[in-house]
DRENSETOR-868683 format. One record per residue (C-alpha): chain; x, y, z; residue number from 1; residue in one letter. Coordinates in Angstrom, 1 decimal. Layout:
// DRENSETOR-868683
ch, u, v, w, i, aa
A, X, Y, Z, NUM, a
...
// end
This chain:
// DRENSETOR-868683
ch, u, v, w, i, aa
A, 75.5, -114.3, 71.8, 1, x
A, 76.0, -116.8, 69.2, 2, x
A, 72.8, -118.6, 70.4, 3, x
A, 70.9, -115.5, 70.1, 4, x
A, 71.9, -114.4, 66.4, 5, x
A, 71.0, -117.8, 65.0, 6, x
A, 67.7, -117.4, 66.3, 7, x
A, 67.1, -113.8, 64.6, 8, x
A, 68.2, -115.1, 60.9, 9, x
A, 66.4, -118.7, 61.0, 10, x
A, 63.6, -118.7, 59.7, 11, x
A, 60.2, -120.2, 60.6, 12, x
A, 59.6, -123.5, 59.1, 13, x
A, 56.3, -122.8, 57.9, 14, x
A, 56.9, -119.5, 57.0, 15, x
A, 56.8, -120.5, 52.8, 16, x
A, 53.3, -122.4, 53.4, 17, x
A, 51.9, -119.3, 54.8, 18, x
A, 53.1, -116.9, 52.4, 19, x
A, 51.7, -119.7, 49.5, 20, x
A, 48.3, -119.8, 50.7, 21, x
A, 48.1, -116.1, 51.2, 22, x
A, 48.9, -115.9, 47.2, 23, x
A, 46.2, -118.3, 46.2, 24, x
A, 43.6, -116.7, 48.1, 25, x
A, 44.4, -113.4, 46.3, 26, x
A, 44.5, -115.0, 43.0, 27, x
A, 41.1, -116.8, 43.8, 28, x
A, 39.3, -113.3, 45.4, 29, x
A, 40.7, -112.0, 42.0, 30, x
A, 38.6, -114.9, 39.8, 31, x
A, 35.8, -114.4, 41.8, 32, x
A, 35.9, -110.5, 40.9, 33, x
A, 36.3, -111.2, 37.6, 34, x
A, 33.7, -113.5, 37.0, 35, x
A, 31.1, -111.3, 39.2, 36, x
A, 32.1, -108.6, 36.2, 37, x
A, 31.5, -111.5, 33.6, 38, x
A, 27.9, -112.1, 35.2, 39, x
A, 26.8, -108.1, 34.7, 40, x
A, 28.0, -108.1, 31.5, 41, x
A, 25.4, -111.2, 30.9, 42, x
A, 22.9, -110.2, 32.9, 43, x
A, 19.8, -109.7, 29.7, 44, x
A, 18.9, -106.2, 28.8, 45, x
A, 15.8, -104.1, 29.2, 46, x
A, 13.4, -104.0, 26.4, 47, x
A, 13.9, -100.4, 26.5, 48, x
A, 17.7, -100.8, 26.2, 49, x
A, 17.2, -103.3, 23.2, 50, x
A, 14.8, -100.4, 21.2, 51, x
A, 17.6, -97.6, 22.2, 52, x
A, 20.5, -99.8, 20.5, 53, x
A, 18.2, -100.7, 17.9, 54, x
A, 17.2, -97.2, 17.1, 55, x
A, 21.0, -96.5, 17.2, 56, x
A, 22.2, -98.4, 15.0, 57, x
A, 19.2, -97.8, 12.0, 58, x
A, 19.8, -94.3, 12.6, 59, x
A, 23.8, -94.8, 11.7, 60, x
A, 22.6, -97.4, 8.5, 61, x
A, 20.0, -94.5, 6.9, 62, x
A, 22.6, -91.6, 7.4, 63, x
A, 23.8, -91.5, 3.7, 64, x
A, 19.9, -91.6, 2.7, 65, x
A, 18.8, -89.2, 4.6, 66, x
A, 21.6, -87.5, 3.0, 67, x
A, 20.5, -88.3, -0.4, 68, x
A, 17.1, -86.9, 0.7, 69, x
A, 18.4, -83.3, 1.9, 70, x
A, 19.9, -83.0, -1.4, 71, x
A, 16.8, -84.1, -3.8, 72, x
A, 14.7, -81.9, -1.5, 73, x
A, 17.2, -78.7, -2.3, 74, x
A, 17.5, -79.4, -5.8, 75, x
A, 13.8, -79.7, -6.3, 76, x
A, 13.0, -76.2, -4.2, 77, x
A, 16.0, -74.4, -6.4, 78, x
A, 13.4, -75.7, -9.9, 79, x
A, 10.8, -74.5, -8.4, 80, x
A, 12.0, -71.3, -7.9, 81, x
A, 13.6, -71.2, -11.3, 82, x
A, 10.2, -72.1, -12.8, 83, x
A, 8.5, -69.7, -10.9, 84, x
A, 10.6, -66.8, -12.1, 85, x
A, 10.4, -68.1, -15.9, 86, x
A, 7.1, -70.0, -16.4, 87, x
A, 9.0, -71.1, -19.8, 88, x
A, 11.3, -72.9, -17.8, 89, x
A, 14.0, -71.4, -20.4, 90, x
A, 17.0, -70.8, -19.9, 91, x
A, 17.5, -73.1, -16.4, 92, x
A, 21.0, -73.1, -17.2, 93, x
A, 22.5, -69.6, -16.8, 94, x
A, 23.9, -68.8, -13.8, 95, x
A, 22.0, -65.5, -13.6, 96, x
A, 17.7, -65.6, -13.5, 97, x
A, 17.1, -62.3, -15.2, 98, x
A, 13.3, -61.7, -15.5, 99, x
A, 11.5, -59.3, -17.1, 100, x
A, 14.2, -58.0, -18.6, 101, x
A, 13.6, -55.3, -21.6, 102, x
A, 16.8, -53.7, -22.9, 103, x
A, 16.4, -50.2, -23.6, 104, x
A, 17.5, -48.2, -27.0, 105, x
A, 19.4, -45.8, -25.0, 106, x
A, 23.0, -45.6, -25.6, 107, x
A, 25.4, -44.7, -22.9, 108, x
A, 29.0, -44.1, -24.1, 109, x
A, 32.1, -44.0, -21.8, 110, x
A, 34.2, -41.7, -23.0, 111, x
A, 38.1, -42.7, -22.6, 112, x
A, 39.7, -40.2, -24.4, 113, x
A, 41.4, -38.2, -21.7, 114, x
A, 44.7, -41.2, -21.4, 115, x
A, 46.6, -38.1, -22.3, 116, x
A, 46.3, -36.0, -19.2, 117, x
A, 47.4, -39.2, -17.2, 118, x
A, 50.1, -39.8, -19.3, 119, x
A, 53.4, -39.7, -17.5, 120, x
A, 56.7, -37.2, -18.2, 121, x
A, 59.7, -36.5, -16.2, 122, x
A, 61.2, -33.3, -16.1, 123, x
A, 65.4, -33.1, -16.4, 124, x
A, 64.5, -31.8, -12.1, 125, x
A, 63.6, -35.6, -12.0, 126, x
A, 60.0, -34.7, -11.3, 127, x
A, 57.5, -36.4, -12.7, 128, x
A, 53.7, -34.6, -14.0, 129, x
A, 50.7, -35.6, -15.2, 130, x
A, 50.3, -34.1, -18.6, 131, x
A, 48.4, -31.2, -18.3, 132, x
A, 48.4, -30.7, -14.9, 133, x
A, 51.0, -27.7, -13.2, 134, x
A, 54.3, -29.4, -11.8, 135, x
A, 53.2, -28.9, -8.3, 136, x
A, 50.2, -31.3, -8.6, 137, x
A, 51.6, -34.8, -9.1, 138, x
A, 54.7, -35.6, -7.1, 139, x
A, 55.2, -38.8, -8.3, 140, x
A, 54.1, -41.6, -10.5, 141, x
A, 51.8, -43.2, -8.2, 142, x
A, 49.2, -40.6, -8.7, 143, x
A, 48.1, -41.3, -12.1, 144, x
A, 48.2, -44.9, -11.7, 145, x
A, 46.4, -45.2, -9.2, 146, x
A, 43.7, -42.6, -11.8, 147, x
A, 43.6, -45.1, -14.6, 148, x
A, 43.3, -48.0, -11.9, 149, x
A, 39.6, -46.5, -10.5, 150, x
A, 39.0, -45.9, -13.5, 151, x
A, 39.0, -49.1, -14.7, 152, x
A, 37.5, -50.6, -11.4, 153, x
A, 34.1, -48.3, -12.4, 154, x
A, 34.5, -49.1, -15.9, 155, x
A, 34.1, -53.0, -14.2, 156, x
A, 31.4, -51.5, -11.7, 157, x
A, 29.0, -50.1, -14.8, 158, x
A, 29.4, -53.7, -16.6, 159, x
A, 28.6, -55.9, -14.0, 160, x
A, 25.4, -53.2, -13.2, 161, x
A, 24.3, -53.3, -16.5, 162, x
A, 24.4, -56.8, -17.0, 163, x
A, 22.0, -57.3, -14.1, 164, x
A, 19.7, -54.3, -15.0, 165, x
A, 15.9, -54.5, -15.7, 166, x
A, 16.4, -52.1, -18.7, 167, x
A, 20.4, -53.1, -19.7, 168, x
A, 21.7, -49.7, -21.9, 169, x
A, 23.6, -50.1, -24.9, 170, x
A, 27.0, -49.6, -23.6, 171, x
A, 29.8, -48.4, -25.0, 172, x
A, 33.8, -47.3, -24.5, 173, x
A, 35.0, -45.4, -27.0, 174, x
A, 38.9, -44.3, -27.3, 175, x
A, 40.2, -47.5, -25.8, 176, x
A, 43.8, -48.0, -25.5, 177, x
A, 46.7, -46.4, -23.8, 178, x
A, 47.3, -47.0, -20.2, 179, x
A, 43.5, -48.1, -19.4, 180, x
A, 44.0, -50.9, -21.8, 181, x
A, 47.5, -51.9, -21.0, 182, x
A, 45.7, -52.1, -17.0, 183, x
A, 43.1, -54.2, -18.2, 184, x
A, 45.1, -56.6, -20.0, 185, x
A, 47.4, -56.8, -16.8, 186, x
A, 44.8, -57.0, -14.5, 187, x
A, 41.9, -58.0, -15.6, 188, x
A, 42.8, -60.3, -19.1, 189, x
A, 38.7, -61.5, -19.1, 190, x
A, 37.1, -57.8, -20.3, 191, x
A, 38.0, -59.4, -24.2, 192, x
A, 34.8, -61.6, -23.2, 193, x
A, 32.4, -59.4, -22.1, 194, x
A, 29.3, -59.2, -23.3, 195, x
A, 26.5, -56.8, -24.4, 196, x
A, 29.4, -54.2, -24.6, 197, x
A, 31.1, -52.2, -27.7, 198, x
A, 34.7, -51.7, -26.6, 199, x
A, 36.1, -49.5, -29.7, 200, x
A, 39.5, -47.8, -30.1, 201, x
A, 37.6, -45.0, -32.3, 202, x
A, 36.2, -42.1, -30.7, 203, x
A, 32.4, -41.4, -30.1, 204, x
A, 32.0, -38.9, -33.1, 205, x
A, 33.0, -41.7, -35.3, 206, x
A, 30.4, -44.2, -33.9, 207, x
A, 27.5, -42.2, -33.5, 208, x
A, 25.7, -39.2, -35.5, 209, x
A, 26.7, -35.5, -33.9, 210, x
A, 22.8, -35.1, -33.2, 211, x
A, 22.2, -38.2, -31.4, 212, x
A, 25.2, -36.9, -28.9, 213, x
A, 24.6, -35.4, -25.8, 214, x
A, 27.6, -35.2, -23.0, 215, x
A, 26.7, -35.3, -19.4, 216, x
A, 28.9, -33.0, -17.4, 217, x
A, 28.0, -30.6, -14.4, 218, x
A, 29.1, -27.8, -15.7, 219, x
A, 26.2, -27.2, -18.4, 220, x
A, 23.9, -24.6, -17.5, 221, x
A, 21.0, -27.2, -19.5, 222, x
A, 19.5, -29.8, -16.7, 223, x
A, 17.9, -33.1, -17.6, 224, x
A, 14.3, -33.4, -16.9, 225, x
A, 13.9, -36.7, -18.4, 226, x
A, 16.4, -39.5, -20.9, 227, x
A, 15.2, -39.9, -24.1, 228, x
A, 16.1, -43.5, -25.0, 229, x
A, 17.1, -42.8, -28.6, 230, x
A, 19.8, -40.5, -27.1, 231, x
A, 23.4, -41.7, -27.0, 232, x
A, 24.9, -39.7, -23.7, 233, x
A, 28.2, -39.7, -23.1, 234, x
A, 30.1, -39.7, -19.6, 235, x
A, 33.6, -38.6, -18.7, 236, x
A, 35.9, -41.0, -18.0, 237, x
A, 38.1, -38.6, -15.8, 238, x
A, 38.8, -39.8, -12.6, 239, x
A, 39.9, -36.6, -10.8, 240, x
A, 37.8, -33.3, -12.3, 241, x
A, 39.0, -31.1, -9.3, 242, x
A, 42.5, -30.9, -11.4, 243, x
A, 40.5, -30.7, -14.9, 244, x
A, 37.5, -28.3, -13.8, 245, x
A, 35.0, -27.8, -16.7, 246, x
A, 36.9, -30.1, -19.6, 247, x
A, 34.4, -31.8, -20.6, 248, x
A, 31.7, -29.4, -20.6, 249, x
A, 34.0, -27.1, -22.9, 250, x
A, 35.2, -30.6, -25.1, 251, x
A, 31.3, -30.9, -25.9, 252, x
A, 30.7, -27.0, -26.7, 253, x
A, 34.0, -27.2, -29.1, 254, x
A, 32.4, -30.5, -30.8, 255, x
A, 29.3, -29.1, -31.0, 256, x
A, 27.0, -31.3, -29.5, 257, x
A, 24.4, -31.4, -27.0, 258, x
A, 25.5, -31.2, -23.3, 259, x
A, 23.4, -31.3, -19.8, 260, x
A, 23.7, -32.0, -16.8, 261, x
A, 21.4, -34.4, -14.6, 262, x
A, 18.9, -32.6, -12.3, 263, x
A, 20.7, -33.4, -9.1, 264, x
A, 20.3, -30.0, -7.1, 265, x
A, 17.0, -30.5, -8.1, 266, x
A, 16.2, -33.0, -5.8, 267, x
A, 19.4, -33.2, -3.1, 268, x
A, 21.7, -31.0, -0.9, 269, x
A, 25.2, -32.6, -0.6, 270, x
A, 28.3, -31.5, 1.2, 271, x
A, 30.1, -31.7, -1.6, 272, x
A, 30.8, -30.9, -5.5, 273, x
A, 27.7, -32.3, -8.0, 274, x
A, 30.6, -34.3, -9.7, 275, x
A, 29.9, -37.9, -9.2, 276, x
A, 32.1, -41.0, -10.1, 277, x
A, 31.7, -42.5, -13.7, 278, x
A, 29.7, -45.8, -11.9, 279, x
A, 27.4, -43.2, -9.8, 280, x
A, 26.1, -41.3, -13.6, 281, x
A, 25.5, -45.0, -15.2, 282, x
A, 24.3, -46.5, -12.0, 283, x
A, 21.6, -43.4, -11.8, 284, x
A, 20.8, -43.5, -15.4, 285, x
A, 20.5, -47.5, -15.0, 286, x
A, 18.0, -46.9, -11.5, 287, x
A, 15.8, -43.8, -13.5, 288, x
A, 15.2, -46.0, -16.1, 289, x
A, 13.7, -48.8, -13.7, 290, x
A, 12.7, -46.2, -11.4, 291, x
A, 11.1, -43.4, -13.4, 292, x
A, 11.9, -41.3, -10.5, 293, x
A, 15.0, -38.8, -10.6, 294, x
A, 14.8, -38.6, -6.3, 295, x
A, 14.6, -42.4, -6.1, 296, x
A, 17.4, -43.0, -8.6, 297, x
A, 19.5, -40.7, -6.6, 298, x
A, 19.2, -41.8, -3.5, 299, x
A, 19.6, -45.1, -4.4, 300, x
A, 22.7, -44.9, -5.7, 301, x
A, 24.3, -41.7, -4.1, 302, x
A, 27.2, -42.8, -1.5, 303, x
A, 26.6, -41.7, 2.3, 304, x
A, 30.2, -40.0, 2.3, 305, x
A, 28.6, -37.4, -0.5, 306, x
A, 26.0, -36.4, 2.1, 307, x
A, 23.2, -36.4, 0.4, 308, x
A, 19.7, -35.7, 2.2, 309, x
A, 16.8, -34.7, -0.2, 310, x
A, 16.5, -30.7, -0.5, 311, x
A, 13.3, -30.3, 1.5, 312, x
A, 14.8, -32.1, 4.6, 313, x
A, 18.1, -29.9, 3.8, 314, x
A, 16.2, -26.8, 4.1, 315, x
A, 13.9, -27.7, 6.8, 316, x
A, 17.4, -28.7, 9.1, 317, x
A, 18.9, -25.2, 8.1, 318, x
A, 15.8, -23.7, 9.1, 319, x
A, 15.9, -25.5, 12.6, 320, x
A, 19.5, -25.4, 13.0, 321, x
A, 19.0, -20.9, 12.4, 322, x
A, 16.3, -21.1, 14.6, 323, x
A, 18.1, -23.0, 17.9, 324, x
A, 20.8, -20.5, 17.1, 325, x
A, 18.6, -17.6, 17.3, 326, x
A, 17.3, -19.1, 20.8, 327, x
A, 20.7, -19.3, 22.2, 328, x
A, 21.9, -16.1, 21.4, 329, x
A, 18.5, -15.1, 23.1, 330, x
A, 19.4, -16.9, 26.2, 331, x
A, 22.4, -15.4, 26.3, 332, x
A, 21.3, -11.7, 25.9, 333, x
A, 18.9, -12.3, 29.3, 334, x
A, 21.8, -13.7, 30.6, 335, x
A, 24.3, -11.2, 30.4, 336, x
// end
């Protein structure tokens, strides 16, 4: 037994030599890898290979000039289209190209007198109303804000068109102050800089003679057939005129100045009222006066919510509409 167990845990005496030379011929297999790698790595390249890195690496050198070279090429297509629109080459500088520009002697007046009916009073209920207006129609004092806001947003809309117009107005907002100015200043401090304007606390009678005056408002029985430019018309600025129906029609007949009204059913059937925003009246006076055209100034400012299609097509739809309806109900009779 003894014998037999000093056999098991004695090793071989060569046993270390083996294992030795095992470990050198790994590490030498391992050399021979490595330097087989070394070799393809120095193996020459291609000629084609040499061009491709080439090409590389001149492409990566000439990326800022090609750069460089987008940008000159931009800048020199923006002067020529800046010399083509002004062949003067004046006036390079303004942010705005505005060619062929003639300003027009027509004076258009915005008419902000009405701050009183959106002035604000609370009742000893606790319920507040628009002046005016009957207790039931303004719940609360979010109403008329929210008035003198659009109105100020289209008071902003009429600038910005007439500043880009072909034939620019002579603009004018008369009876400034109240809660329209104290929005402005809050909200919009730059209209003290705005140009080719006459904002002015006075009212319109002060500005301009009483025959020069004529106020647009679709309640006059006279229609428009054409603007004369040395005219000063004078729109609303009333935001709601479902709660004020006819005021301004009967504020020009008390004055005693001229009053019409722009020939709109002459030319379109809408779904609604012919009482259009204080932007839509400048914007359409703005358009006729490019235009020349009362149907194209319309329709190129009318909004698609108002519904407007152009009175021949209106009629000729009713017409179809009566005449499918007349066929069913003929259908129906055989039927039955």
């Amino acid at each position: 037994m003894s014998s037999g167990t000093a056999t098991e845990n004695t090793m071989p005496p060569d046993a270390p030599e083996v294992e030795g030379k095992v470990k050198s011929c790994d590490r030498q297999v391992e050399r021979q890898e490595e330097g087989t790698d070394k070799a393809e790595c120095l193996e020459p390249m291609s000629k084609r290979q040499r061009k491709k890195l080439l090409k590389q690496k001149q492409w990566e050198e000439q990326k800022d000039l090609r750069r460089q070279k987008r940008k000159e090429k931009r800048q020199k297509r923006k002067l020529e289209r800046q010399s083509k629109s002004d062949p003067s080459n004046e006036g390079n500088d303004r942010k705005r190209m505005r060619r062929d520009v003639v300003p027009s002697t027509l004076r258009l007046i915005v008419d902000c007198s009405f701050d009183d009916l959106m002035v604000l009073k609370l009742l000893a209920h606790g319920k507040a109303f628009c002046g005016g207006l009957s207790e039931g129609l303004c719940k609360n004092k979010l109403c008329c804000i929210q008035d003198v806001k659009k109105l100020h947003k289209q008071i902003q809309r009429c600038y910005a068109e007439n500043r880009k117009a072909f034939h620019p107005v002579q603009f004018y907002l008369t009876s400034h102050g109240g809660q329209l100015k104290s929005n402005m200043n809050e909200n919009d401090k730059g209209w003290v800089n705005w140009k080719d304007i006459q904002i002015r606390t006075e009212h319109y009678s002060e500005l301009i003679k009483k025959e020069d005056l004529v106020y647009l408002t679709s309640d006059s029985p006279d229609v428009l057939s054409e603007l004369d430019e040395r005219k000063a018309y004078v729109i609303g600025g009333l935001v709601d005129h479902n709660h004020h129906k006819g005021i301004t029609y009967k504020k020009a007949v008390e004055q005693g100045i001229g009053h019409a009204q722009l020939p709109l059913g002459n030319f379109v059937k809408m779904n609604s009222r012919k009482v259009l925003a204080v932007n839509h009246v400048f914007e359409i006076i703005l358009a006729y006066l490019e235009k020349r055209d009362w149907k194209e100034a319309f329709f190129s400012v009318l909004p698609q919510r108002k519904g407007a299609v152009p009175l021949g097509e209106a009629n000729d739809s009713s017409q179809r509409a009566l005449s499918e309806k007349e066929d069913l109900s003929y259908e129906l009779q055989i039927i039955l």
